[in-house]
C-alpha angles and dihedrals in degrees: 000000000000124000103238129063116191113233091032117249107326144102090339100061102091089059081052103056104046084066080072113037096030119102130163110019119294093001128095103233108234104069096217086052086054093063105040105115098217083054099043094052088043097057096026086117095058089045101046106023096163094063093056128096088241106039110162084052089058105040090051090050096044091051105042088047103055088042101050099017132236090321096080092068090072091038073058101053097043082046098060102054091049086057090042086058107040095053093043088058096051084048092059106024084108086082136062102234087044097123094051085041096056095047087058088051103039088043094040128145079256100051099048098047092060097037112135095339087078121026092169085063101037085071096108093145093085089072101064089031089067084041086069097041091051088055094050090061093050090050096067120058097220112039110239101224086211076075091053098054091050085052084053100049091046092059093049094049091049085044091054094044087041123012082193094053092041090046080051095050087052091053100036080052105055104043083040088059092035101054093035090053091046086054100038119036113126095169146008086253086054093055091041086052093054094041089051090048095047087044096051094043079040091059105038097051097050098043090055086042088061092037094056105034086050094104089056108055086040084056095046106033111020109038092018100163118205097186091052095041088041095200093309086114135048105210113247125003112284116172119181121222090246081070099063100046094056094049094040118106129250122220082239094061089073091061103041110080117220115305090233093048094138081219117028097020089098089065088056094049097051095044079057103057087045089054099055092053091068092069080219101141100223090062097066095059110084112131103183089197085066109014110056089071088074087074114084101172117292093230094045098047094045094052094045099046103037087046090052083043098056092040088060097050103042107013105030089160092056097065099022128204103309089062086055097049095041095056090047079061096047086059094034093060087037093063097039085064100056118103115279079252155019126202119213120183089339089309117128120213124186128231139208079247087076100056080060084056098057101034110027099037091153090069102067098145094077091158092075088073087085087090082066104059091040085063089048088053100046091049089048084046085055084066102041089054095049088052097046081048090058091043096044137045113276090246093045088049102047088048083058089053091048092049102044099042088047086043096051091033084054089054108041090048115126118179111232121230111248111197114217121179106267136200101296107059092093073071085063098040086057097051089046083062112024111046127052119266107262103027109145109241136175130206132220135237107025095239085081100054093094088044095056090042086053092059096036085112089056102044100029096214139145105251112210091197117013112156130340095310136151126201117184114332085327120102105207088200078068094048097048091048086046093059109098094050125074110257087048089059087045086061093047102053091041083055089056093257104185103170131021124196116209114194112203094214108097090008108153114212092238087054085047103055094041089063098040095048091051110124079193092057125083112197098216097162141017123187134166097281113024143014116237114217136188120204115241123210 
């Protein structure tokens, strides 16, 4: 197992551990691990990926990671952004600036802050790869429905990888048909011929989709088993209101960079402060993890959209109908991520954010469509650049490009967390060796959880806590802060606690003296980092 994860330890462990536990196909490999019941709901998805909602993700994954171990995690990741650029080039090689304009695309805001912590999400390719299906359709004058059944597939094979990103081509697609149809219609046959094309691509996607998601609303609905899931599941998807307004998007967003921009971030920060003390609240809500992908770079995103503007409005024959259309989506996903709702003066007023609500409850995380209006703008920026190439002298042009891309690319950056092993794993090593496989053993403080769970390949325990995690009507993040009182020990020898691991870092004296004082506790190993204790009857 290598010693580095990229994205650091979040979202993404678990992927990363079954590389290391997982044996034969589909089975974790110690037996007693198997049917542990934190572990068996943790990694449910790699042992049953059909049942899952995105089943082809998590075959692949579970696959390629018991096959080649924990290291392809990161093959995946590097991977990814090869494929994200690629396609994003043969997109927008169309244009003259479509290299640069790829780079902002494939290292967006967007891009580095998912990076490695969702692959599902890192998955930025499918965009311009329905760009170029959508193309292909213009370029024919009668739409050949075999096209359309191509269209149709491809959504269902990005639905079942990502349900997010499938959800996002449904909705990139119809307002794409709606508003080139609108532009475009010359006849009634013309519009029959684009209804019956939508309609095709429309059905097929979504009648593989439920062929191949049955399995998993059968699972989940139909033969739904307490006693199995033991409290790990809720049975359907229910998101409260309160959800989408904390991952929609704010009009400010656009215009603060990420919060962890080694350069611009402090302006963030301070906008932010300022913010909260408003008590607006809409300004409370800023979750860097998700919302710094809604910047897209403030110099790149004025000149783009004021030039398309004024060539609209002056010079129309210049840009054509895609940059109109292009800009209308660029609008159109800015307002679906608003909040379901503003307040002004008391007054509330309702969005287009709330009819996902209602009928997409599933999709709480509006703010993710961003990845679809920096696609808008980049493919309204292919335009601006060809026409600045045509006004300007090709060298001149080409050192705007330069600037601006360098300059943009400067601003969204967000450095992405690399996990190395760190002092603390010869506790591990120790526990590998020196306990038996299958011991249940808890970690303190918290902030080791993810740590523990990372080198569960190498130790082979039953982690009592490791990592913010709930079974049944008991949160694990509570037990792990309860432990050095009374009552919290308690827990943890009625949950058949054997060994308990202490680090020192962060190790407050109270919590010191409670461990060392325990007449229930044996202290069997110190090291540099941690104590090592074994529970006494």
């Amino acid at each position: 197992m290598l010693n580095f994860l990229i994205g650091g330890l979040d979202d993404q462990l678990a992927n990363y551990v079954w590389g290391g536990i997982s044996g034969p196909l589909f089975k974790i490999t110690e037996e007693c691990l198997q049917d542990y019941p934190l572990y068996s709901n943790m990694f449910w998805g790699f042992q049953h990926p059909l049942l899952t909602s995105q089943p082809l993700y998590n075959l692949v994954n579970s696959v390629l990671l018991t096959i080649f171990g924990s290291g392809v995690f990161n093959v995946f990741v590097l991977l990814t952004l090869l494929a994200n650029f690629i396609v994003t080039y043969l997109a927008l090689r169309k244009f003259k600036a479509g290299l640069a304009l790829a780079l902002l695309f494939s290292f967006s805001s967007y891009a580095w802050i998912h990076m490695g912590k969702h692959l599902d999400l890192s998955q930025l390719w499918v965009f311009p790869a329905m760009y170029i299906l959508l193309q292909k359709s213009n370029k024919h004058g009668s739409i050949p429905y075999l096209h359309s059944v191509k269209t149709g597939l491809f959504i269902f094979l990005v639905g079942v990888i990502s349900n997010y990103y499938g959800f996002f081509l449904f909705v990139y697609y119809s307002l794409y048909t709606f508003l080139n149809v609108s532009f475009g219609l010359k006849s009634k046959a013309d519009l029959l011929k684009e209804i019956k094309s939508f309609s095709i691509s429309i059905l097929v996607s979504i009648i593989m989709l439920l062929i191949t998601l049955f399995p998993y609303f059968k699972a989940t609905y139909i033969d739904y088993d307490t006693e199995r899931q033991n409290g790990f599941f809720a049975l359907g998807v229910q998101r409260p209101l309160e959800d989408f307004i904390t991952f929609s998007a704010r009009p400010w967003y656009s215009v603060l960079p990420p919060l962890e921009n080694p350069l611009f971030g402090s302006i963030t920060k301070n906008a932010l402060e300022i913010g909260y003390k408003t008590n607006y609240f809409l300004a409370d809500d800023y979750f860097a993890k998700e919302h710094s992908g809604n910047y897209f770079g403030l110099l790149f995103s004025f000149v783009t959209l004021i030039t398309v503007i004024y060539l609209l409005a002056k010079k129309p024959t210049i840009l054509g109908k895609e940059a109109k259309i292009y800009l209308i989506l660029y609008i159109l996903f800015f307002i679906l991520m608003l909040p379901p709702y503003f307040t002004v003066s008391g007054i509330r007023f309702w969005t287009p954010g709330y009819l996902i609500f209602k009928l997409f409850p599933m999709f709480r995380v509006t703010a993710r469509l961003s990845i679809l209006q920096l696609f808008s703008l980049v493919v309204m920026a292919g335009y601006v650049f060809d026409y600045f190439f045509t006004v300007m002298k090709p060298r001149n042009a080409v050192i705007l490009t330069l600037v601006l891309a360098l300059f943009t690319l400067s601003e969204v950056f967000v450095p992405v967390t690399v996990y190395k092993e760190t002092a603390g794993s010869e506790v591990y090593d120790y526990l590998s060796k020196n306990v038996p496989i299958c011991a249940k053993v808890a970690v303190y403080p918290g902030a080791q959880s993810e740590v523990a769970l990372l080198t569960l390949p190498k130790h082979n325990k039953l982690l009592l806590n490791p990592v913010d995690y709930r079974v049944s009507d008991y949160d694990y993040s509570e037990f792990t802060s309860q432990l050095p009182t009374t009552s919290g020990f308690g827990k943890f020898s009625e949950l058949g606690g054997e060994n308990l691991v202490v680090f020192k870092e962060d190790l407050s004296a109270e919590a010191r003296v409670f461990f060392s004082n325990n007449i229930s506790l044996q202290n069997v190993a110190e090291f540099p980092s941690a104590y090592v204790y074994r529970r006494i009857e």
